[in-house]
PQR file with spaces between the fields and no chain letter, atoms N, CA, C, O and H, PARSE charges and radii, in Angstrom:
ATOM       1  N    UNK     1      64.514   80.640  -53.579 -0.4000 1.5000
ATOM       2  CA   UNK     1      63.983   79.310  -53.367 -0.0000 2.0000
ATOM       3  C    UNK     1      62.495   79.411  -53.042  0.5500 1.7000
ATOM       4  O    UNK     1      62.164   80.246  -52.200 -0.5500 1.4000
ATOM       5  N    UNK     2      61.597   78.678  -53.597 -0.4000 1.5000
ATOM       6  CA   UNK     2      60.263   78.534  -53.447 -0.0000 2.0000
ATOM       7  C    UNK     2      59.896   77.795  -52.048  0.5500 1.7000
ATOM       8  O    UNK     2      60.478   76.888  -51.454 -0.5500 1.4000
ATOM       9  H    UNK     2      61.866   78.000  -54.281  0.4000 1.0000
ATOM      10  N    UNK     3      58.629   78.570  -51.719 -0.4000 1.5000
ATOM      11  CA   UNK     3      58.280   77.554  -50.586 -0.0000 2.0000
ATOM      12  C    UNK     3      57.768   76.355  -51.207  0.5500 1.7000
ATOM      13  O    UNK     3      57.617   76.268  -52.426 -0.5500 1.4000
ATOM      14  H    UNK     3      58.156   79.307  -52.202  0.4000 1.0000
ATOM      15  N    UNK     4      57.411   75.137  -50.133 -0.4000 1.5000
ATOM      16  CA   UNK     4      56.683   73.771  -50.981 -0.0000 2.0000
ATOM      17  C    UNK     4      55.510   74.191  -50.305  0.5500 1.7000
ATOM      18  O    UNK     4      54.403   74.067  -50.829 -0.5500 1.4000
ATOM      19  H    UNK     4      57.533   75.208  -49.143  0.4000 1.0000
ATOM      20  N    UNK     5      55.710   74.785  -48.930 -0.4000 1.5000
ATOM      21  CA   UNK     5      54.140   75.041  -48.312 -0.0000 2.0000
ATOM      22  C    UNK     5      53.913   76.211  -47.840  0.5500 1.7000
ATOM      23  O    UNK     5      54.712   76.739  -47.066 -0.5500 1.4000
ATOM      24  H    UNK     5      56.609   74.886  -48.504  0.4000 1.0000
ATOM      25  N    UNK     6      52.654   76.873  -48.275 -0.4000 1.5000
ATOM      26  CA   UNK     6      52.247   78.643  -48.138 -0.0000 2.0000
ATOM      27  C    UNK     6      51.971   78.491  -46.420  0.5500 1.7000
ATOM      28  O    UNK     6      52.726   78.971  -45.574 -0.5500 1.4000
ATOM      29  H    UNK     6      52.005   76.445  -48.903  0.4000 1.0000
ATOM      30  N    UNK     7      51.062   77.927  -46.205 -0.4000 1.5000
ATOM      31  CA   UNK     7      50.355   77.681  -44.892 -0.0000 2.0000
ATOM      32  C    UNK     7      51.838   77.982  -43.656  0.5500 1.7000
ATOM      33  O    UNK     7      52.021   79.135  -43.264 -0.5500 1.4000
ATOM      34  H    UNK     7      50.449   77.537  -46.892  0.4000 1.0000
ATOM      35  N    UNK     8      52.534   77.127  -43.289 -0.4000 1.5000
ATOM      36  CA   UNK     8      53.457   76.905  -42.400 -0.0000 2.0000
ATOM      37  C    UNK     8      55.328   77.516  -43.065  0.5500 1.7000
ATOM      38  O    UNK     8      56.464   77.271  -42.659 -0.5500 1.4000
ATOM      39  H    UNK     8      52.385   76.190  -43.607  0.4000 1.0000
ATOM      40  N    UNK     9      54.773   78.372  -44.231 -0.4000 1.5000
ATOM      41  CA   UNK     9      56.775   78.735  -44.260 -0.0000 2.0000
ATOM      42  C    UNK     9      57.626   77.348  -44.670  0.5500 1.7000
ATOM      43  O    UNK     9      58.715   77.514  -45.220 -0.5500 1.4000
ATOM      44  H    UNK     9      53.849   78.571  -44.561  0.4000 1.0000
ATOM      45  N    UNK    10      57.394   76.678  -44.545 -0.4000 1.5000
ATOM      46  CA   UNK    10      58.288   74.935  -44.618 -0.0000 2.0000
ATOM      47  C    UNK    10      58.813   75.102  -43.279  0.5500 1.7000
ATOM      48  O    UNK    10      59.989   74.858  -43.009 -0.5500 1.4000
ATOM      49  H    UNK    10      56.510   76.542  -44.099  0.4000 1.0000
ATOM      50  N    UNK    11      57.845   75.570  -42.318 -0.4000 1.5000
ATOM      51  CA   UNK    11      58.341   75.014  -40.988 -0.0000 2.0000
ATOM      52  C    UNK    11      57.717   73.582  -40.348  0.5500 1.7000
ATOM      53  O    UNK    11      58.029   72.698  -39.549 -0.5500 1.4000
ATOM      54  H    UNK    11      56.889   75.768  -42.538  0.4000 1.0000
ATOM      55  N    UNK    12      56.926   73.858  -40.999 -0.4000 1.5000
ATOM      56  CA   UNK    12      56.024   72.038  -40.512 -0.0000 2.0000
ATOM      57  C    UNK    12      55.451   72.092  -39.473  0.5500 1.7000
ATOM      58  O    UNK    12      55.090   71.052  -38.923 -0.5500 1.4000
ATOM      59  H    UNK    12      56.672   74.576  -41.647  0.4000 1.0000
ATOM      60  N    UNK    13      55.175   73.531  -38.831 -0.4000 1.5000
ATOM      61  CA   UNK    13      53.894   73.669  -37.336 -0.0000 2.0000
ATOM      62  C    UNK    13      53.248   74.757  -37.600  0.5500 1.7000
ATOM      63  O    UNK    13      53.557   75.941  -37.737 -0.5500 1.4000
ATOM      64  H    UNK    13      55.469   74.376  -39.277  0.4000 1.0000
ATOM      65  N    UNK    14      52.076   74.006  -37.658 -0.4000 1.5000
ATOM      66  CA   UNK    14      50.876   75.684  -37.416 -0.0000 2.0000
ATOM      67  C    UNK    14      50.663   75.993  -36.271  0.5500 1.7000
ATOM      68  O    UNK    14      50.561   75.147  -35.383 -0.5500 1.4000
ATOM      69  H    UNK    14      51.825   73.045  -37.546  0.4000 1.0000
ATOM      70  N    UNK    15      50.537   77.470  -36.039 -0.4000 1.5000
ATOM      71  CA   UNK    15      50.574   77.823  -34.578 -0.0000 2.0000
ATOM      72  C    UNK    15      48.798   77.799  -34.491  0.5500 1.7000
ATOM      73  O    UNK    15      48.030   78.166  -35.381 -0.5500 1.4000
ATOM      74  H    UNK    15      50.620   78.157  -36.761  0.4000 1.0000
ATOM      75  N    UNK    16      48.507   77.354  -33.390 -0.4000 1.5000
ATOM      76  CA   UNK    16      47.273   77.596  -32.449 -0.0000 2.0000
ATOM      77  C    UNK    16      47.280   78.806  -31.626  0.5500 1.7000
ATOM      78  O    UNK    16      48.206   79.074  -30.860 -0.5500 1.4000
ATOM      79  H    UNK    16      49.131   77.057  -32.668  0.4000 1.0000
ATOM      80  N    UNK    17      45.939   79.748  -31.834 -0.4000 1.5000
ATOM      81  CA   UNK    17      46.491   81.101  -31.269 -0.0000 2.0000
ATOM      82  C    UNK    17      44.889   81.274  -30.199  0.5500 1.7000
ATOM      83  O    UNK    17      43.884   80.651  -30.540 -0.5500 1.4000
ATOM      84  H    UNK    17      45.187   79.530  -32.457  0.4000 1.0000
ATOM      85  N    UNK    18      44.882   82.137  -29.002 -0.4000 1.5000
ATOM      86  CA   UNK    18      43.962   82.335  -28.604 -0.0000 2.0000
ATOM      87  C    UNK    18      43.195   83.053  -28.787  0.5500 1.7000
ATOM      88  O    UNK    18      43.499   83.764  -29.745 -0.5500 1.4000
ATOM      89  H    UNK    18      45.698   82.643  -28.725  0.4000 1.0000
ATOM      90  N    UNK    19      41.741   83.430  -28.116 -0.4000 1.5000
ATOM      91  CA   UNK    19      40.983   84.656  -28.762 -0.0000 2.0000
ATOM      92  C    UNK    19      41.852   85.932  -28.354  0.5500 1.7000
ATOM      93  O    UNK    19      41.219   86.970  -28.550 -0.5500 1.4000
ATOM      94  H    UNK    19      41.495   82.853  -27.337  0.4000 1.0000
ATOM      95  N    UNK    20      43.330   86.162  -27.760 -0.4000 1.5000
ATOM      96  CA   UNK    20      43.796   87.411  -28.057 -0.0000 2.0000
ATOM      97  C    UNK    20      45.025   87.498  -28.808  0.5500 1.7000
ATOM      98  O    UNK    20      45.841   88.394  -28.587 -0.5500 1.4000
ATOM      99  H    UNK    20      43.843   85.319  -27.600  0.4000 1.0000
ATOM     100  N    UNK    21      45.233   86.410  -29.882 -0.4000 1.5000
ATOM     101  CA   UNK    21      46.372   86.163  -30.706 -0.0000 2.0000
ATOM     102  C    UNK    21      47.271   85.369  -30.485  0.5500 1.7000
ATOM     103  O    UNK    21      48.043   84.981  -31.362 -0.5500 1.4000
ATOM     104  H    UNK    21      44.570   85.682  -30.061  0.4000 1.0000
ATOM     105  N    UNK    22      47.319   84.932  -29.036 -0.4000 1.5000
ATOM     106  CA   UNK    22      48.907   84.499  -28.736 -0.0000 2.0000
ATOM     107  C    UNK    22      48.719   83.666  -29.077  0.5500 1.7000
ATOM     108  O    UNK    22      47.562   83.305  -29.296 -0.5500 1.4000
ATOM     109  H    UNK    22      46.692   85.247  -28.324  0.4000 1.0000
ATOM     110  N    UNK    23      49.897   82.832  -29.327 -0.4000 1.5000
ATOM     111  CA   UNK    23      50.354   81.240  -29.708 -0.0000 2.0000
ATOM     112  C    UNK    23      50.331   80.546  -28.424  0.5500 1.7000
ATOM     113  O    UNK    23      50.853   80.947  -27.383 -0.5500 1.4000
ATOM     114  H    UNK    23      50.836   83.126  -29.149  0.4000 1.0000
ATOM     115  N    UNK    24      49.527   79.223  -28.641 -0.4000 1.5000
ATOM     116  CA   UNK    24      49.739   78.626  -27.433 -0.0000 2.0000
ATOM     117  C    UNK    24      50.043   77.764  -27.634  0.5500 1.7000
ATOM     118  O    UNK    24      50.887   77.494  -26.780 -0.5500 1.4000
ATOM     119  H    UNK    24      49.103   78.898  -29.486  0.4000 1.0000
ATOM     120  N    UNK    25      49.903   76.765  -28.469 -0.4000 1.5000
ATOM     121  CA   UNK    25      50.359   75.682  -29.643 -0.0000 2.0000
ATOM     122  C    UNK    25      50.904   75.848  -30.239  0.5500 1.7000
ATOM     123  O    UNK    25      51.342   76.972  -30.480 -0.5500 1.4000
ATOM     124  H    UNK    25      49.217   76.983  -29.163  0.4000 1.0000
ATOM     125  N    UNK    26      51.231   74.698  -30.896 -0.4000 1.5000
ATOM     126  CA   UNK    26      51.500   74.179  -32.846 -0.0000 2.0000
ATOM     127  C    UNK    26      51.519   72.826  -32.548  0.5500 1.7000
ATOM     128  O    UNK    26      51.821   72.098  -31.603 -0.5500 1.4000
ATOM     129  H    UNK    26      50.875   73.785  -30.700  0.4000 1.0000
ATOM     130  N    UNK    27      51.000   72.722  -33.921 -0.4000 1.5000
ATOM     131  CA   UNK    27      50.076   71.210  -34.260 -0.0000 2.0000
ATOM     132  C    UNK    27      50.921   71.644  -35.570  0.5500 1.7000
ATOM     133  O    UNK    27      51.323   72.684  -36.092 -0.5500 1.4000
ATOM     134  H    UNK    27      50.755   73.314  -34.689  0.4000 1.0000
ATOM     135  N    UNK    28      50.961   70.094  -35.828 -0.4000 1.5000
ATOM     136  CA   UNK    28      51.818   69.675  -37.297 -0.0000 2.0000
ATOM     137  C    UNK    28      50.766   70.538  -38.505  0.5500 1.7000
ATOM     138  O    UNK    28      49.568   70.797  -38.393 -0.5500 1.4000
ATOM     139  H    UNK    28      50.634   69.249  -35.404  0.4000 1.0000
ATOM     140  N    UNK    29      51.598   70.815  -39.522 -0.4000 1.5000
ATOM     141  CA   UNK    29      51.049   71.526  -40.476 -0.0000 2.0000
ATOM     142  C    UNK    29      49.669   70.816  -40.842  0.5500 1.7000
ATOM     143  O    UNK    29      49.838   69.610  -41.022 -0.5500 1.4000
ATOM     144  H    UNK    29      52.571   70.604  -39.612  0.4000 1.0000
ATOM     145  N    UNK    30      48.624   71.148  -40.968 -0.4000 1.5000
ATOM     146  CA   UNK    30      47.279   70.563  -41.565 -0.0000 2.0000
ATOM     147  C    UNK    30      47.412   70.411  -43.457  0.5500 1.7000
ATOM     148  O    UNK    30      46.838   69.698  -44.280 -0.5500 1.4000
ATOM     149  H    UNK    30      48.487   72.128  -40.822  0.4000 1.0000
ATOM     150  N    UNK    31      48.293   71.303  -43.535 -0.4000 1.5000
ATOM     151  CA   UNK    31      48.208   71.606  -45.219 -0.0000 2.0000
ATOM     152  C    UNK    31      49.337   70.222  -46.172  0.5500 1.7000
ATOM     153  O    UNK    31      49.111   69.515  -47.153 -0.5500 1.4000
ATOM     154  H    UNK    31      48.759   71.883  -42.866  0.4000 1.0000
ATOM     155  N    UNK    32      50.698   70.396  -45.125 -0.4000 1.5000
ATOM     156  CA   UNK    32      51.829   69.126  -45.730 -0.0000 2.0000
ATOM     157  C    UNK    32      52.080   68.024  -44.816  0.5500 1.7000
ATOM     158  O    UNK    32      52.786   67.054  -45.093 -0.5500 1.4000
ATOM     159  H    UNK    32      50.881   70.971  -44.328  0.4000 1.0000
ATOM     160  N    UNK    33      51.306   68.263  -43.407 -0.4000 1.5000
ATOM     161  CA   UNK    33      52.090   67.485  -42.408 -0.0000 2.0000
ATOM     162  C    UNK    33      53.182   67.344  -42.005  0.5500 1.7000
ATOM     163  O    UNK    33      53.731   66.334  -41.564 -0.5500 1.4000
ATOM     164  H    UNK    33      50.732   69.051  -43.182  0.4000 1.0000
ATOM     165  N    UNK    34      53.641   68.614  -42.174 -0.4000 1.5000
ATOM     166  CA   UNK    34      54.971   68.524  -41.474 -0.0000 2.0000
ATOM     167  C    UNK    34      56.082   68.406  -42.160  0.5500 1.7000
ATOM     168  O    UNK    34      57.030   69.072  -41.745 -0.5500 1.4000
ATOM     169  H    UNK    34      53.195   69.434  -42.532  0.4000 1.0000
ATOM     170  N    UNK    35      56.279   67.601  -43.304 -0.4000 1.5000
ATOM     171  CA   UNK    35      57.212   66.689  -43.732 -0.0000 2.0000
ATOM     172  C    UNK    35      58.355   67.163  -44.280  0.5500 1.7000
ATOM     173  O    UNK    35      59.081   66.371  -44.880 -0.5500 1.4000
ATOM     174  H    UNK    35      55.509   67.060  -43.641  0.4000 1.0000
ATOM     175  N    UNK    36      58.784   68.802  -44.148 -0.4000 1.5000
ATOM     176  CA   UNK    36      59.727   69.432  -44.808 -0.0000 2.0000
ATOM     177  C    UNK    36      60.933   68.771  -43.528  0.5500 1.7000
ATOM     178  O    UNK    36      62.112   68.501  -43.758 -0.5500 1.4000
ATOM     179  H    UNK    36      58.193   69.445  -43.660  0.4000 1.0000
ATOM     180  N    UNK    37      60.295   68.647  -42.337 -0.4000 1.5000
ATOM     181  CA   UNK    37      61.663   67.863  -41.523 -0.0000 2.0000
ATOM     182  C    UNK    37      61.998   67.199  -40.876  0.5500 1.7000
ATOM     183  O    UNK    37      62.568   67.107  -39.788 -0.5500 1.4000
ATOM     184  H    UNK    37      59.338   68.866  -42.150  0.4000 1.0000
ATOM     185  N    UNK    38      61.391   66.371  -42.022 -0.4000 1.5000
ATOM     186  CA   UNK    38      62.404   64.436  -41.875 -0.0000 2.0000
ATOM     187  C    UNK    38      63.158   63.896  -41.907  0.5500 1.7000
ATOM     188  O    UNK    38      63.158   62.711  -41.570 -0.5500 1.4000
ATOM     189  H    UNK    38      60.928   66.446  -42.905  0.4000 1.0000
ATOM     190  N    UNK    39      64.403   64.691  -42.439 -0.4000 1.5000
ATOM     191  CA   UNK    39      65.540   64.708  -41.912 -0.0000 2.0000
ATOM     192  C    UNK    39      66.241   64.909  -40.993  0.5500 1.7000
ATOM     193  O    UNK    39      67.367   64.420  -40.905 -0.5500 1.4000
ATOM     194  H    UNK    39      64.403   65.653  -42.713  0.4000 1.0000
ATOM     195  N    UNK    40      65.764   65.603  -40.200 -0.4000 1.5000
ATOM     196  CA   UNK    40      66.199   65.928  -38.735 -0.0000 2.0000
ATOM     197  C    UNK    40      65.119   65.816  -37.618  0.5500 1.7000
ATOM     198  O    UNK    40      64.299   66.609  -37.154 -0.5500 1.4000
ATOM     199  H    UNK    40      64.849   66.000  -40.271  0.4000 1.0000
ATOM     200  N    UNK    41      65.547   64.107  -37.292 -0.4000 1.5000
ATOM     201  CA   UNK    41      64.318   63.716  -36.197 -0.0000 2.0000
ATOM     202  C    UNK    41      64.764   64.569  -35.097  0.5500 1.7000
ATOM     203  O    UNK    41      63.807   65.211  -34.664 -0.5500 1.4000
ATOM     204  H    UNK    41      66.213   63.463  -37.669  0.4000 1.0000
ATOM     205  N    UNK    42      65.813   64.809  -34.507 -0.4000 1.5000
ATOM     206  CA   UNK    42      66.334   65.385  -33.246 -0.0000 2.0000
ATOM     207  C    UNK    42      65.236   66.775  -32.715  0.5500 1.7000
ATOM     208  O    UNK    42      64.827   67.105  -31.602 -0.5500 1.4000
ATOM     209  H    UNK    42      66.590   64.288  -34.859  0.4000 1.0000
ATOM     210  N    UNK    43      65.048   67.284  -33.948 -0.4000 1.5000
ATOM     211  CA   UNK    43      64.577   68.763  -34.436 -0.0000 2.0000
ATOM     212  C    UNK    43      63.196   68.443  -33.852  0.5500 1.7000
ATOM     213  O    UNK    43      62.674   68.951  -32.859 -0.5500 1.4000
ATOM     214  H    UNK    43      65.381   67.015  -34.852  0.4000 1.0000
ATOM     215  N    UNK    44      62.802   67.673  -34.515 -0.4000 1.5000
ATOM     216  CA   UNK    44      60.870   67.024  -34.855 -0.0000 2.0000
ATOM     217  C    UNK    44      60.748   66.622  -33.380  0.5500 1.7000
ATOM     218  O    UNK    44      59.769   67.178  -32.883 -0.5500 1.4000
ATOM     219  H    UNK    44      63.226   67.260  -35.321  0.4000 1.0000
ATOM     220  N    UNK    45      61.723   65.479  -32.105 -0.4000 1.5000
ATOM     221  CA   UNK    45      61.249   65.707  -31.138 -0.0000 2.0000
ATOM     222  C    UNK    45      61.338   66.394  -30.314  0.5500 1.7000
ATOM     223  O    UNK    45      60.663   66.347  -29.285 -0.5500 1.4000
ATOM     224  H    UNK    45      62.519   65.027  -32.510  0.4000 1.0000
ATOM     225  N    UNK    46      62.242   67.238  -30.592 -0.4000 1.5000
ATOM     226  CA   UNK    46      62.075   68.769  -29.793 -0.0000 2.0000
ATOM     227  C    UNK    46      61.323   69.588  -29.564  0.5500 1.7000
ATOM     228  O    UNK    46      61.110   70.204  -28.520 -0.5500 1.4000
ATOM     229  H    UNK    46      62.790   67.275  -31.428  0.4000 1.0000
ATOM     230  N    UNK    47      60.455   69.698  -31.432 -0.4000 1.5000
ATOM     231  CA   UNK    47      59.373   70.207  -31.099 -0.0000 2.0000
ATOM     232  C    UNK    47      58.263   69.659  -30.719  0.5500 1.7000
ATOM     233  O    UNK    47      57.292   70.256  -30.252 -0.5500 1.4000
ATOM     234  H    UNK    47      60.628   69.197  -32.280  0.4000 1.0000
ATOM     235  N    UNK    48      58.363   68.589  -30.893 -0.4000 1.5000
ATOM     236  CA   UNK    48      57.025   67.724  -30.609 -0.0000 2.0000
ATOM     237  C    UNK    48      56.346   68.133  -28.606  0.5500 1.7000
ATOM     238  O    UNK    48      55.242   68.443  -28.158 -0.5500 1.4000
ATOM     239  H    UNK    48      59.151   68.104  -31.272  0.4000 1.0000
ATOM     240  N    UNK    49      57.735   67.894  -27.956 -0.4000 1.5000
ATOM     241  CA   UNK    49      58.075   67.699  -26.870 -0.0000 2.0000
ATOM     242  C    UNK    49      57.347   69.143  -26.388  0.5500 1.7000
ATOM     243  O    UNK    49      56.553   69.149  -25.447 -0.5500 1.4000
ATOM     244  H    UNK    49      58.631   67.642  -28.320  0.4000 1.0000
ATOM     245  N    UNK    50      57.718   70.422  -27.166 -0.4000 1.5000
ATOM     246  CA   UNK    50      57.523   71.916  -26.795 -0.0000 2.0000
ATOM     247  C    UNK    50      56.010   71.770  -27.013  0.5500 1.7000
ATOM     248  O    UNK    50      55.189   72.402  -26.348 -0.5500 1.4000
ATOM     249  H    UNK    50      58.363   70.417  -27.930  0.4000 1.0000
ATOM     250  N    UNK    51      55.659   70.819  -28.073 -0.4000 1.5000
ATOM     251  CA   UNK    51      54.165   71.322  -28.503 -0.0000 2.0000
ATOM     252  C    UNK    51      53.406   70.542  -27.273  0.5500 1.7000
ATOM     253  O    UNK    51      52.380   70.854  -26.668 -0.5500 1.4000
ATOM     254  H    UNK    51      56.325   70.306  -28.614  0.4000 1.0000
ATOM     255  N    UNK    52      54.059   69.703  -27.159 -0.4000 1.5000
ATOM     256  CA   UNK    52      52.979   68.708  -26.127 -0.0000 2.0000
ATOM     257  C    UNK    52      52.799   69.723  -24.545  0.5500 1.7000
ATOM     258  O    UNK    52      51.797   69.818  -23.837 -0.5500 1.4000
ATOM     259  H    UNK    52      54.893   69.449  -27.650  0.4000 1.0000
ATOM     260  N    UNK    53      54.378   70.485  -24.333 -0.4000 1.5000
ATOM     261  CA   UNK    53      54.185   70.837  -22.988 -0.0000 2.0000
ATOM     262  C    UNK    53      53.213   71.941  -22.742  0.5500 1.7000
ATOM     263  O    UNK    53      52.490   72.083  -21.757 -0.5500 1.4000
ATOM     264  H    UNK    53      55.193   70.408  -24.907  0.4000 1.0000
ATOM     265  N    UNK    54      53.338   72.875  -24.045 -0.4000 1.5000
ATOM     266  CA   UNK    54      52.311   73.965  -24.495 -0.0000 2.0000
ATOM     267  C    UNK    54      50.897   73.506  -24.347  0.5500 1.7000
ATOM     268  O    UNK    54      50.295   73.713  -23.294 -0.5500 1.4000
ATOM     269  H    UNK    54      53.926   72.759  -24.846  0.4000 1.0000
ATOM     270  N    UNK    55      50.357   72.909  -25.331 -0.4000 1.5000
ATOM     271  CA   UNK    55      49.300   72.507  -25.054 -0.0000 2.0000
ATOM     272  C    UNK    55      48.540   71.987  -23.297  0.5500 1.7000
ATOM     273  O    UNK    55      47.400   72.218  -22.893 -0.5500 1.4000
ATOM     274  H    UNK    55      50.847   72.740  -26.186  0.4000 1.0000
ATOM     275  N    UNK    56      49.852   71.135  -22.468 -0.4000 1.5000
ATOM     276  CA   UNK    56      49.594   70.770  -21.059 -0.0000 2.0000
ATOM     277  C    UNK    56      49.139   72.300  -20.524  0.5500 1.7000
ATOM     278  O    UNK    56      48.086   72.658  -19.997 -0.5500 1.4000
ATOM     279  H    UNK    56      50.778   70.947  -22.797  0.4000 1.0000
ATOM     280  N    UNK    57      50.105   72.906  -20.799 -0.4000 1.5000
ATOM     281  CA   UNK    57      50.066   74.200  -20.218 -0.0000 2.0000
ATOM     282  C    UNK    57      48.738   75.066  -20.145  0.5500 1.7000
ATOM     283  O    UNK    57      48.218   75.489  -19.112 -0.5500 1.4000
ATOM     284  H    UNK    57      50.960   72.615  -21.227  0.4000 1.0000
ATOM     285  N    UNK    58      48.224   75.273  -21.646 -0.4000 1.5000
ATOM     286  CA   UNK    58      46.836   75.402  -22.076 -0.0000 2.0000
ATOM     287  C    UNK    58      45.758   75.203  -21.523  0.5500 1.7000
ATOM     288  O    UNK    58      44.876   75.978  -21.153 -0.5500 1.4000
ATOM     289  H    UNK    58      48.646   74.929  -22.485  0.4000 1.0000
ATOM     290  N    UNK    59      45.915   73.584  -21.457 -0.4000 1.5000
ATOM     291  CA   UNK    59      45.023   73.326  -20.691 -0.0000 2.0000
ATOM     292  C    UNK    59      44.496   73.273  -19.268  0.5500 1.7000
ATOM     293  O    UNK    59      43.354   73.246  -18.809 -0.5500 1.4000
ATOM     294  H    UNK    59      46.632   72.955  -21.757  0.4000 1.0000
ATOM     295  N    UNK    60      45.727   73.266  -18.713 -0.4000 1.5000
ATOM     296  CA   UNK    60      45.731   73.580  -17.163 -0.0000 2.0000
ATOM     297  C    UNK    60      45.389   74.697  -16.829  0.5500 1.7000
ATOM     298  O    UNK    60      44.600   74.944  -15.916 -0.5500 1.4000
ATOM     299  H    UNK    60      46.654   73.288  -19.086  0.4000 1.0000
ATOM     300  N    UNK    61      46.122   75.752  -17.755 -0.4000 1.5000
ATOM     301  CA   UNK    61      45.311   77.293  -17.092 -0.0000 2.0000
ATOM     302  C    UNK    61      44.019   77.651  -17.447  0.5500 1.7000
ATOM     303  O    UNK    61      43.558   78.711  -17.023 -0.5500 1.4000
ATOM     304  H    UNK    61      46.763   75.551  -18.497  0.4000 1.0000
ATOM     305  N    UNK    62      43.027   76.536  -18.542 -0.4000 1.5000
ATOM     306  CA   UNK    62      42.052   77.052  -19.023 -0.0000 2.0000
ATOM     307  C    UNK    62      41.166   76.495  -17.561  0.5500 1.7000
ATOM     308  O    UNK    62      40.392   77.183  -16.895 -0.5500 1.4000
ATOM     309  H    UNK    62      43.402   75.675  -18.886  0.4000 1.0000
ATOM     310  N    UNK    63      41.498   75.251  -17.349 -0.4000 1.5000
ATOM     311  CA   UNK    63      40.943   74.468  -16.356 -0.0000 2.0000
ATOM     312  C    UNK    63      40.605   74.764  -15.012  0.5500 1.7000
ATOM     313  O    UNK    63      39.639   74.372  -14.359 -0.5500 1.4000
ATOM     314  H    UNK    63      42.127   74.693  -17.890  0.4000 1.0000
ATOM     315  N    UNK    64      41.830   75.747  -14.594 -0.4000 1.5000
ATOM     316  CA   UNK    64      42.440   76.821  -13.706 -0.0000 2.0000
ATOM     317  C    UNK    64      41.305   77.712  -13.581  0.5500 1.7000
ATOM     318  O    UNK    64      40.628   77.707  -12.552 -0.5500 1.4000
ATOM     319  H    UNK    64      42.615   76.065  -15.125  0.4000 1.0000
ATOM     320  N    UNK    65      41.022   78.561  -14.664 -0.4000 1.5000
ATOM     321  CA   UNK    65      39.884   79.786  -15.397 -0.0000 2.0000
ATOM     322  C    UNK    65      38.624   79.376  -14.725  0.5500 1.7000
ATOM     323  O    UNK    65      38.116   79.988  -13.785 -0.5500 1.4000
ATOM     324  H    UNK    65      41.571   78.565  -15.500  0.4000 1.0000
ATOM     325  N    UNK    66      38.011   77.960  -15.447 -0.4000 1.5000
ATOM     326  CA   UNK    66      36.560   77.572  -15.185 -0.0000 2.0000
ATOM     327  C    UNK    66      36.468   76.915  -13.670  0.5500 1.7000
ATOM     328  O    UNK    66      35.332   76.578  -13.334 -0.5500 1.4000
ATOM     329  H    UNK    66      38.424   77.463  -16.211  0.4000 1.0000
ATOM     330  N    UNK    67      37.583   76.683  -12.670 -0.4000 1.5000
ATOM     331  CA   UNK    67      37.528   76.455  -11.458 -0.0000 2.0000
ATOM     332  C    UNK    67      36.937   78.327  -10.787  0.5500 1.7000
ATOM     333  O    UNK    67      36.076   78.684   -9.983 -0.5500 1.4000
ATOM     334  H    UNK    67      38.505   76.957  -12.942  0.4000 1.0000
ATOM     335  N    UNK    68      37.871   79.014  -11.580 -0.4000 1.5000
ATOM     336  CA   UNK    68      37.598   80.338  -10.722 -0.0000 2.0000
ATOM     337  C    UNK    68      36.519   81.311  -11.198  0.5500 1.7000
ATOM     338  O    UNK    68      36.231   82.391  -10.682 -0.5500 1.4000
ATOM     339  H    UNK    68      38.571   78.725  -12.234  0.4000 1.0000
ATOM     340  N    UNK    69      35.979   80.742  -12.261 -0.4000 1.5000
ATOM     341  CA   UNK    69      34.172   81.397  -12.607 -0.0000 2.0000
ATOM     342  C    UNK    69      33.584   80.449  -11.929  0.5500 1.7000
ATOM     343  O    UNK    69      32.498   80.973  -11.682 -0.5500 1.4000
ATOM     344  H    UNK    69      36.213   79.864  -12.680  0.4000 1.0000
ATOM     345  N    UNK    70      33.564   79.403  -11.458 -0.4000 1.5000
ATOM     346  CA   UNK    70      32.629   78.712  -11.057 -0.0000 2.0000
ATOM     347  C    UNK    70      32.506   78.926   -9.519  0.5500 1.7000
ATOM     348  O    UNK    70      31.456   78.683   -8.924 -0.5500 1.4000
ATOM     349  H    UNK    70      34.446   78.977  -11.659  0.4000 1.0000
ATOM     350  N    UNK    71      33.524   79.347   -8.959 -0.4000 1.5000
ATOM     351  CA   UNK    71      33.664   79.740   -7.323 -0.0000 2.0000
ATOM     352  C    UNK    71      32.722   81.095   -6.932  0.5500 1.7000
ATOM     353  O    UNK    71      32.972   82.081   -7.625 -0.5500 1.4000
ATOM     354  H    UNK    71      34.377   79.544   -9.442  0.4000 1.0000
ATOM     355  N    UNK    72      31.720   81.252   -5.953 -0.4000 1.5000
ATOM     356  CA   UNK    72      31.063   82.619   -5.550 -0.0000 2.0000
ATOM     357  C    UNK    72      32.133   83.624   -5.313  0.5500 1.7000
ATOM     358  O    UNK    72      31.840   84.773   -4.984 -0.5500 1.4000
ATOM     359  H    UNK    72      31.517   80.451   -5.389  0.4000 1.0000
């Protein structure tokens, strides 16, 4: 079976990675938007839900970071 999209596998999330690789995200595919799974909303807010908490996460520890360079 062919993929429909090279970018994301037909998973419908690109991962967001940091400057040491890890995944800290995924954001809907940039290339199909996602759309290989629209059939299964249950799926889509599950991940939606993971991507949103990831990203919270992200940002709190980056926020975390520039509190503790900025301290003497």
């Amino acid at each position: 079976m062919a993929l429909k999209c090279d970018i994301c596998e037909d998973s419908g999330w690109y991962p967001i990675l940091d400057n040491y690789g890890f995944k800290r995200y995924s954001i809907r595919c940039p290339e199909c938007g996602g759309d290989h799974n629209k059939e299964e909303p249950e799926i889509i807010a599950h991940e939606n839900y993971w991507a949103e908490t990831q990203r919270r996460k992200y940002i709190e520890a980056m926020a975390e970071k520039r509190q503790r360079e900025m301290q003497p």
